[in-house]
Each structure stands twice: as structure tokens, then as C-alpha cells.
N, C-alpha and C positions, 0 to 999 in steps of 0.2 A: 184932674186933681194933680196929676203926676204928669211931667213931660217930659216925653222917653223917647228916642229914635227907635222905630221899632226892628231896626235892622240891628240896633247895638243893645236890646232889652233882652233878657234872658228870665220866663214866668218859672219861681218855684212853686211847693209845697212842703212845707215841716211840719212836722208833728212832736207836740208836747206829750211826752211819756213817763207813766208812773207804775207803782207797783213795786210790788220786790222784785221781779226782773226785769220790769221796764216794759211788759207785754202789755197796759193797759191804755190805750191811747185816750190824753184827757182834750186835746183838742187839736186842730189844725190849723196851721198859719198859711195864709196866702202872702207869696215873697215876689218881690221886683228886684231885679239887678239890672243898673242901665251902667254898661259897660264906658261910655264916653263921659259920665262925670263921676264913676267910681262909686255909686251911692247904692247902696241895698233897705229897701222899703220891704219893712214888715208891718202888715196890716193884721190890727189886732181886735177892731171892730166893739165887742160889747162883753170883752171877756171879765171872766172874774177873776179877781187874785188866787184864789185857789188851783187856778189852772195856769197862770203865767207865776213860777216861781224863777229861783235863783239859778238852776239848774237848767231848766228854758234858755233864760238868757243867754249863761254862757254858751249855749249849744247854739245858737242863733249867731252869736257873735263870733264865735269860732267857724261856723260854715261859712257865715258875711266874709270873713278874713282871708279863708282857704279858696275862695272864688277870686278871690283879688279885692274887697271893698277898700274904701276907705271911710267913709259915713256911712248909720248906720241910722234909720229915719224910722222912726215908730208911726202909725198913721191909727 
């Protein structure tokens, strides 16, 4: 589905957290970064809106960024 060098792919995990202090983990993302075309794959599978909010995102897009991304591929 994805064509990665695996020599240039780098597997994450994130976790989407909630709560008043953010201790309650609402779910976890399984992350691709393939360094040779800049691209960071977040596989989101059969989540519901309740656990992917606005806060997710930016947290997703701001680590995609801080690695180096340049695209940011929802799967």
C-alpha cells in the first residue's frame, strides 16, 4: 500500500490523549516516515470522531514537522 525504502522508513506510534491532564489514552496511531520523499503516513483505520479531534491533529502535524515531513498522508 505504501512504498518505503526500508532503509530510509522510520515506524512510529502516537497516542491520542484526553482527560484533564491528558493521562487517559483514547487511542493509538500507527505512523510511517519515509525519509527519501519526506512523506509521514498516519494510519487511522476505523476510528471514530470522538477519538481523532482537533488537538490529535495538531499534535500529529507538529511531530510529522519536527521529524522533517513535508506531506502528511492520512491512510
Amino acid at each position: 500500500m505504501v512504498k518505503a525504502n526500508e532503509e530510509s522508513a522510520k515506524l512510529f506510534e502516537l497516542d491520542s490523549r484526553g482527560g484533564l491532564n491528558g493521562a487517559h489514552c483514547l487511542w493509538t496511531f500507527a505512523c510511517l516516515f519515509d525519509e527519501e520523499t519526506k512523506r509521514f503516513y498516519v494510519w487511522l483505520g476505523d476510528i471514530t470522531i470522538e477519538k481523532f479531534n482537533k488537538s490529535t491533529y495538531m499534535n500529529l502535524v507538529a511531530f510529522a514537522e519536527k521529524i522533517g515531513a513535508s506531506k502528511l498522508v492520512f491512510i
